[in-house]
C-alpha positions in Angstrom: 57.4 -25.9 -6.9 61.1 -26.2 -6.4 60.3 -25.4 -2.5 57.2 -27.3 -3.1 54.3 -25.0 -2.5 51.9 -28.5 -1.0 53.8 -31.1 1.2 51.9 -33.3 -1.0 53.8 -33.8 -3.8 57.4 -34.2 -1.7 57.4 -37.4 -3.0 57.1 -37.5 -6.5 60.1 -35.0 -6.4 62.2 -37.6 -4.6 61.3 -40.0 -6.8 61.8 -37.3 -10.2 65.3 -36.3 -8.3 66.2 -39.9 -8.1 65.8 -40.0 -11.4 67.2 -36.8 -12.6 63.6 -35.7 -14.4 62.8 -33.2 -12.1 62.3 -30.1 -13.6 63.3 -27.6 -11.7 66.5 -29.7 -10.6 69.8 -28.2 -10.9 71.3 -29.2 -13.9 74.5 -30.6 -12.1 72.7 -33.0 -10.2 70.4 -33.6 -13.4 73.5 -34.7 -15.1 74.7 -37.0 -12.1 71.5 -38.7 -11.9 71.0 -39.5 -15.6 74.6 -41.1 -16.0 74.2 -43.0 -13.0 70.4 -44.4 -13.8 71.9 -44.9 -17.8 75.1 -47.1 -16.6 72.7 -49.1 -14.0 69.6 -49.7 -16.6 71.8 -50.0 -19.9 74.0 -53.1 -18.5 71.0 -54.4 -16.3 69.1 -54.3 -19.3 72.1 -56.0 -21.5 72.2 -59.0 -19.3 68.6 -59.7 -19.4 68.1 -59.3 -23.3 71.0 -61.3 -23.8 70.7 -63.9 -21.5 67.3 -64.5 -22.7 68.7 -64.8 -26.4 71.2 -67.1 -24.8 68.3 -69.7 -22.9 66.9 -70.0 -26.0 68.2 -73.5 -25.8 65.5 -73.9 -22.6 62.3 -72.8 -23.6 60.9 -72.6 -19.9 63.4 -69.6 -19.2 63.3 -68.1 -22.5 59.7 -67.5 -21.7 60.1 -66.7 -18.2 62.5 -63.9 -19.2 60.3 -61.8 -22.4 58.2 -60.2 -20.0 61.0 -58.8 -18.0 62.6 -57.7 -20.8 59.7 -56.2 -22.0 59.3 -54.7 -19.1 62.6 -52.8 -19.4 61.6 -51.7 -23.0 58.2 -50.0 -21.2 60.3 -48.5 -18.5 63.1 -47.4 -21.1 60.1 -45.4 -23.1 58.7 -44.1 -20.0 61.8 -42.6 -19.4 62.5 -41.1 -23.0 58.9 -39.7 -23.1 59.8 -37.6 -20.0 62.8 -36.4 -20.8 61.8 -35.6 -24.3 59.1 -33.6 -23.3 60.6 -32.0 -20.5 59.3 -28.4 -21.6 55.7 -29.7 -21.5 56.4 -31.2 -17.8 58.1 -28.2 -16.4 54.9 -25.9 -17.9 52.1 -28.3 -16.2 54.0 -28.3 -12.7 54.2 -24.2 -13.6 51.0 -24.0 -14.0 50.1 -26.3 -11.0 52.2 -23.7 -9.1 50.2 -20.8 -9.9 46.8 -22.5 -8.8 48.3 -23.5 -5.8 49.0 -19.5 -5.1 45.7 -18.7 -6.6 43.6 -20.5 -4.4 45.8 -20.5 -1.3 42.8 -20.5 0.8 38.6 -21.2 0.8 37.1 -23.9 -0.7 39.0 -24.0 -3.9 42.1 -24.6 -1.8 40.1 -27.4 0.2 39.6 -29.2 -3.4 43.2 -29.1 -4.2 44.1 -30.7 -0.9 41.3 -33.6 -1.4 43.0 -33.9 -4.7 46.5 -33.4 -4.1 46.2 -35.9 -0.7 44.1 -38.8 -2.6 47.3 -38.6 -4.9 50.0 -38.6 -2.3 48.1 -42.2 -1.2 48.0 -43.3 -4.3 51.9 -42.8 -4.9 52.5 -44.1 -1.6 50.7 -47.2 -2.4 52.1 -47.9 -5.9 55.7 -47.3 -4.7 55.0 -49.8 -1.9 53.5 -52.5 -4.4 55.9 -51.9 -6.9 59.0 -52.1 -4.6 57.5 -55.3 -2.6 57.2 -57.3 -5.5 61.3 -56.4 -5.3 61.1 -58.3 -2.3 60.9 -61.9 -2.9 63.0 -61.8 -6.1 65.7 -60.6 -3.7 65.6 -63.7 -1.9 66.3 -66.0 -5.0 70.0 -65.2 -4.6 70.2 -64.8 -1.3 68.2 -68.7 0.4 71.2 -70.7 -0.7 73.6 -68.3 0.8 71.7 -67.9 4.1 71.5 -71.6 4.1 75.1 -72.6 3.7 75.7 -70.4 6.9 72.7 -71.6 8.8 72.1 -75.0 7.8 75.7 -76.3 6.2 75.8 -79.3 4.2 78.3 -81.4 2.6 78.0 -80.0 -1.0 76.8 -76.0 -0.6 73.3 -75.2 -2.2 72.6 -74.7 -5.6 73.4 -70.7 -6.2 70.9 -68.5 -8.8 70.6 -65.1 -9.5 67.2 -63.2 -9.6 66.9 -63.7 -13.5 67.9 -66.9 -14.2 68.6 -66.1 -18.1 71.8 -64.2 -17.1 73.2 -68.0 -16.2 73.3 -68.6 -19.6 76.1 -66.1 -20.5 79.0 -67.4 -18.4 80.0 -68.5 -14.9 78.0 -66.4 -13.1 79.3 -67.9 -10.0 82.5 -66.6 -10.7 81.3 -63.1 -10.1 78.1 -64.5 -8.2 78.5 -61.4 -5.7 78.8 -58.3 -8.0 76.1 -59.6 -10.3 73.8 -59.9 -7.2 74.6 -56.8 -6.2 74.1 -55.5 -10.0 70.9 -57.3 -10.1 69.6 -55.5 -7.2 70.6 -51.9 -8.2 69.3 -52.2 -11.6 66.1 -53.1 -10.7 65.8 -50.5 -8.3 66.6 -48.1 -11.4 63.9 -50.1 -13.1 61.2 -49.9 -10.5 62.3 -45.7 -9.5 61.9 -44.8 -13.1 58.7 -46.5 -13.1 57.2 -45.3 -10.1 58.4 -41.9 -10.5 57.2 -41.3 -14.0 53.5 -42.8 -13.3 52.8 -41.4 -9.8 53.4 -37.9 -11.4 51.7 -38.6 -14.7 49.1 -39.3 -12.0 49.6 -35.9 -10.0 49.3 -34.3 -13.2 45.7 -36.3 -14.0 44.2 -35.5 -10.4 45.3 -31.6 -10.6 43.6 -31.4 -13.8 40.1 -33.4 -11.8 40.9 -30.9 -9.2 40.5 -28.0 -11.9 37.1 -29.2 -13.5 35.8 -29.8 -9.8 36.3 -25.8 -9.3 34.8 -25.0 -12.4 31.7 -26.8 -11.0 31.6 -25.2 -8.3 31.8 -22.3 -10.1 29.0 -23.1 -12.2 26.7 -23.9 -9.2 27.4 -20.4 -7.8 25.4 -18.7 -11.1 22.4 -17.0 -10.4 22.3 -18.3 -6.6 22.6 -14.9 -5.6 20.9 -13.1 -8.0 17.8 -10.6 -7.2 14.6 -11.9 -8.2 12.7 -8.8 -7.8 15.3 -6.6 -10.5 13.3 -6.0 -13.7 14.8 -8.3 -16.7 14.3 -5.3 -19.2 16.5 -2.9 -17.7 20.2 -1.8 -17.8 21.0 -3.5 -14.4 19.9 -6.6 -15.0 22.0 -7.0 -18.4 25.4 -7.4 -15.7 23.9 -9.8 -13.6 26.4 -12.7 -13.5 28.4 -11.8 -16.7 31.7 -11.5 -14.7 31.5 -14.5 -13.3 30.7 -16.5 -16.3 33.5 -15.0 -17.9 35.4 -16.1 -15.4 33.3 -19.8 -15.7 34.3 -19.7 -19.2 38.1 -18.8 -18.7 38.6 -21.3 -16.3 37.1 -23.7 -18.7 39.7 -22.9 -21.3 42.6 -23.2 -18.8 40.9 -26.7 -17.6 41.4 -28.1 -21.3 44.7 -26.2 -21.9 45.8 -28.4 -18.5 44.3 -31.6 -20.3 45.4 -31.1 -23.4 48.9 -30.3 -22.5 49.0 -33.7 -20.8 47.5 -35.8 -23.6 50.6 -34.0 -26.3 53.4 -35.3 -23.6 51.8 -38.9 -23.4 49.7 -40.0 -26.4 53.2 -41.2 -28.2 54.6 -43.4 -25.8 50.6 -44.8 -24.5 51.6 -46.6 -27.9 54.4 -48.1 -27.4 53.2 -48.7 -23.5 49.7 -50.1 -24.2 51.0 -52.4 -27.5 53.8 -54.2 -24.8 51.6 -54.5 -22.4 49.2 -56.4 -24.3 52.0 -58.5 -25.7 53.2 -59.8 -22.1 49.3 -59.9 -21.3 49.0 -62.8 -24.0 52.0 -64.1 -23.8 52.1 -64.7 -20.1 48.8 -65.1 -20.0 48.8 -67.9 -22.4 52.1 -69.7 -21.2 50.2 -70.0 -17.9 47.1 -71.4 -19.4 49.5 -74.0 -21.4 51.6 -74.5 -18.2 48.8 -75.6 -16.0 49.8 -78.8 -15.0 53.1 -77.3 -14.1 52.0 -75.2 -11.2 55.1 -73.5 -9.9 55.3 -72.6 -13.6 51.9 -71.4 -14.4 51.8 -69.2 -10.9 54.6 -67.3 -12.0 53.4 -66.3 -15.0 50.1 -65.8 -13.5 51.7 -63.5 -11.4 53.3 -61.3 -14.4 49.6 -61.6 -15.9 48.4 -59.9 -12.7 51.0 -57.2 -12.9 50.4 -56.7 -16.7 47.2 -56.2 -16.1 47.5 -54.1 -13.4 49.3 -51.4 -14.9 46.8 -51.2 -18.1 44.6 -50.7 -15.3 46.4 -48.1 -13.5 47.0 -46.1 -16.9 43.4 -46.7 -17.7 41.9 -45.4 -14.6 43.9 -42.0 -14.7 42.1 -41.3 -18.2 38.7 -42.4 -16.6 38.8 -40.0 -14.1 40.0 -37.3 -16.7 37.2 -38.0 -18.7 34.5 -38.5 -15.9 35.4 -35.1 -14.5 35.8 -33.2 -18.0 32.5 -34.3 -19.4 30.6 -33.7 -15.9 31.1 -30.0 -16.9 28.7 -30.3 -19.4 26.0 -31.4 -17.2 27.0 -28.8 -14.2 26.3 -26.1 -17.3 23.5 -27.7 -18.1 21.9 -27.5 -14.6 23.0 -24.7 -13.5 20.3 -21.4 -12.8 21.0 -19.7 -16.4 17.8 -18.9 -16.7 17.7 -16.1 -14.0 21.2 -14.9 -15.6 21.1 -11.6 -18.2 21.4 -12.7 -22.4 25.1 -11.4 -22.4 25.8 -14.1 -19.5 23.6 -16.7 -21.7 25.6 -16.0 -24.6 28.4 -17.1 -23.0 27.0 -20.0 -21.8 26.8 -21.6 -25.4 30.6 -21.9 -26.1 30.6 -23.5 -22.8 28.3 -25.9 -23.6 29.8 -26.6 -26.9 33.4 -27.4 -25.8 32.1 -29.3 -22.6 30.2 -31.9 -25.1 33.3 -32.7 -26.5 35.3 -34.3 -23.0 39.0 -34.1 -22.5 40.5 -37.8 -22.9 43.9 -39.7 -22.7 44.8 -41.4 -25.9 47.1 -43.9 -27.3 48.3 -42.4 -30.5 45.2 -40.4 -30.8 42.9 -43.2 -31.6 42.9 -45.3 -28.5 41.1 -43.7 -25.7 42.4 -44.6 -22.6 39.3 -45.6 -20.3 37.9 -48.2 -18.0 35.6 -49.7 -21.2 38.8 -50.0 -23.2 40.1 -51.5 -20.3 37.6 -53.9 -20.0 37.5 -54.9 -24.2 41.4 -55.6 -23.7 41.0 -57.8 -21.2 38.0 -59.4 -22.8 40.9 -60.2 -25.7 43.6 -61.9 -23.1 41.2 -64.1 -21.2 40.1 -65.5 -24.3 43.3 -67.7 -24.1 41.5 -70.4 -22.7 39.3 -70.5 -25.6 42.2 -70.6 -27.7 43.5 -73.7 -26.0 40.4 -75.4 -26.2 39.9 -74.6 -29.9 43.4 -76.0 -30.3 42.8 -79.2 -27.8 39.8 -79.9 -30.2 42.1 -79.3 -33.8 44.5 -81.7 -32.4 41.7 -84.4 -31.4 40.2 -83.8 -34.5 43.0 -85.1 -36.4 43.4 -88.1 -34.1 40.2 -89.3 -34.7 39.4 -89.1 -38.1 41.5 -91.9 -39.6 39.8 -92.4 -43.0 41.3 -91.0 -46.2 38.6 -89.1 -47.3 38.8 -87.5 -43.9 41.7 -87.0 -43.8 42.2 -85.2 -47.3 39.6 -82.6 -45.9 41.4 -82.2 -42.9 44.6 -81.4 -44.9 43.1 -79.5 -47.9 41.6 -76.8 -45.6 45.0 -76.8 -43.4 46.8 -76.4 -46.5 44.7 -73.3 -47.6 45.0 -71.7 -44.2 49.1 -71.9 -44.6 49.0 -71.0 -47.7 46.8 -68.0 -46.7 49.2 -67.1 -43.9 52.2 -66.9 -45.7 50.7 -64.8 -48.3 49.8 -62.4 -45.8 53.3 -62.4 -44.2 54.8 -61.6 -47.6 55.8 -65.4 -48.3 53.6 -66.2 -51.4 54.3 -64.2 -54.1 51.1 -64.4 -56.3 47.6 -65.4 -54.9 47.1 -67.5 -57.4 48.9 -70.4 -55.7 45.8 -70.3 -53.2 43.5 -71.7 -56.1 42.7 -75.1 -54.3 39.3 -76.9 -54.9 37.3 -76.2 -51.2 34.7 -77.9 -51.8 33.9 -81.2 -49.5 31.1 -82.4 -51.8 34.2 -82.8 -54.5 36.2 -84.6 -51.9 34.1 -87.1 -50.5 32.5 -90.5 -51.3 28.9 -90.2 -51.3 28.6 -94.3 -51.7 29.2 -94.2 -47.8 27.6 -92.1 -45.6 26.7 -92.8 -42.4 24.2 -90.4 -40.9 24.4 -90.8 -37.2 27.6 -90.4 -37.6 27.3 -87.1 -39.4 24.6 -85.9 -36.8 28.1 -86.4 -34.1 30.0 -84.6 -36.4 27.8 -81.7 -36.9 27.7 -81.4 -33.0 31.5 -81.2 -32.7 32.0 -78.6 -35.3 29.1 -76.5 -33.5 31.2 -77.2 -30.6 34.1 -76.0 -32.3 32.6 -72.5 -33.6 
């Protein structure tokens, strides 16, 4: 596909080119590419991570900064996962190749167009969100600027660059220029590495849809043509079909040879991917639950939330469709006229059968399946931040109102134990013995006065509570 056998995918090779992951690139301009992304990402990347070590001193930017920083760690293991398994990317887009000459025309070639154009939109349209989120970040730098030339004043605007921890480092308005300038091209690199690898992981996902599709229609083709009036018990009968469930069959194995070979290239990094995203989910996420009454604040977290979340999604929603179509086989084998087909084409039907029960899936380490329902339970997990503030809202009134000392000794007994617990788990406590405190309130409390209303309130809260 170095002349690109579909004008379909002459995007995601701009994008790989850009990049210098292309695989069929000439390894000059491989070379070219790669130093040029490393020196632009490697110092973009030192600026942020340092800087934010640097605001540490002002928490707001400190937190504003860990998700971009993260983000570069997601986009630096994107970007290492590709290269590293450049042998495994070079065989899928072979292998794309050949079924693009295979079926060069009929309806298999019609299904590889649907395919193959519902992916070009789908690049186009992640490119053009990804790259216009660039947008207003390019104007942080660039409103006072505008403003000292169009609206002049006395003392020139307050200057800031597009991540406010690099401020932190030194005078940044020394060199205000070259860093904006710097600031722009390394996120570019960012974004490009991030939009390339994606769009073609998701070429790769809808090629391999495209290939269980033909296998259905494969499938629906048995015994549609078949002679109803040829005697089951003789010699004639025993070929009807066979070749083409052979051919059912071997397209089946090539279908989950195309899978598989995409789940080896990806499940190792879906690890490191998935794990950071759901660490700038909750903490994002929960900086903008805690920063509500700030809300310039809390909407620009919100907004990293939203793209968090949206590129679990994305990643989600390419093994959805890989295991909505791989598993639909099953049922298209199932259905299909093999009835009116000879024993030998039967026979063949139940290794079929048996490898379509199983569905091909994306994973995360081989354990995690990547899915819409996994989907879903993570972000069950991260909107439970407002829970957690509630539950701690209610700790911290809890300890305001109770005033007396038996109360109070509760109170800090079971807080005590809790520490205690925690550090024993982080490796702090050496022997669990020094979690031997008495936990029971009946031992703790002065039975002479009880007041039972007051209990009944209590009981309510702590119901509350759980």
């Amino acid at each position: 596909m170095d002349t690109v056998a579909t004008p379909h995918h002459r995007i995601n090779r701009i994008f790989l080119t850009i990049i210098g992951q292309w695989p069929l690139q000439p390894h000059i301009s491989k070379r070219i590419c790669h130093v040029l992304m490393l020196i632009f990402t490697t110092t973009h990347g030192y600026f942020q991570t340092a800087g934010m070590i640097a605001a540490w001193v002002d928490i707001d930017v400190f937190l504003e900064a860990l998700p971009t920083v993260l983000a570069d760690v997601v986009c630096a293991v994107k970007f290492i996962n590709f290269s590293y398994n450049a042998a495994k990317m070079k065989k899928l887009l072979n292998m794309m190749e050949e079924d693009w000459k295979m079926y060069s025309s009929g309806v298999e070639n019609d299904i590889l167009n649907n395919y193959a154009r519902f992916g070009k939109k789908v690049t186009m349209y992640y490119a053009g969100a990804l790259y216009g989120t660039m947008v207003p970040m390019m104007f942080v730098p660039l409103t006072p600027i505008i403003l000292d030339i169009v609206s002049p004043m006395n003392e020139s605007y307050p200057k800031h660059l597009m991540y406010q921890q690099i401020e932190f480092l030194f005078d940044f308005e020394k060199y205000l220029y070259p860093l904006i300038i710097h600031g722009y091209l390394g996120t570019f690199a960012f974004l490009t590495i991030i939009i390339a690898v994606d769009t073609m992981f998701m070429v790769y996902i809808q090629h391999a849809c495209a290939r269980f599709s033909i296998l259905g229609l494969y499938l629906d083709r048995v015994a549609k043509n078949t002679d109803h009036d040829i005697d089951h018990h003789s010699p004639e009968f025993d070929d009807v079909d066979y070749k083409q469930m052979v051919t059912c069959v071997a397209k089946h194995n090539e279908a989950i040879e195309f899978a598989n070979l995409i789940e080896d290239a990806n499940y190792f990094s879906f690890v490191f991917v998935i794990g950071i995203n759901m660490l700038m989910m909750t903490a994002s996420g929960m900086v903008a639950v805690f920063k509500m009454d700030e809300p310039n604040v809390a909407l620009k977290f919100l907004g990293f939330t939203i793209g968090e979340v949206f590129h679990l999604f994305y990643s989600s929603w390419q093994g959805e469709l890989l295991l909505e179509h791989s598993a639909s086989i099953f049922y298209k084998a199932y259905n299909c006229q093999w009835n009116d087909t000879s024993v030998r084409s039967q026979r063949l039907m139940v290794p079929l059968l048996m490898k379509s029960a199983t569905p091909c899936k994306l994973t995360a380490g081989k354990s995690f399946t990547m899915s819409l329902q996994s989907f879903s339970m993570i972000g069950g997990m991260i909107c439970s931040c407002e829970k957690i503030k509630k539950r701690l809202t209610i700790l911290e009134s809890d300890y305001n109102r109770f005033k007396s000392s038996n109360e109070m000794k509760i109170l800090n007994t079971f807080a005590s134990f809790v520490r205690k617990l925690t550090l024993l788990c982080a490796g702090h406590v050496a022997d669990d013995r020094d979690l031997d405190i008495d936990l029971y309130p009946s031992r703790l409390m002065d039975k002479s006065h009880i007041d039972m209303g007051n209990c009944v309130v209590k009981h309510n809260h702590a119901l509350e509570f759980v």
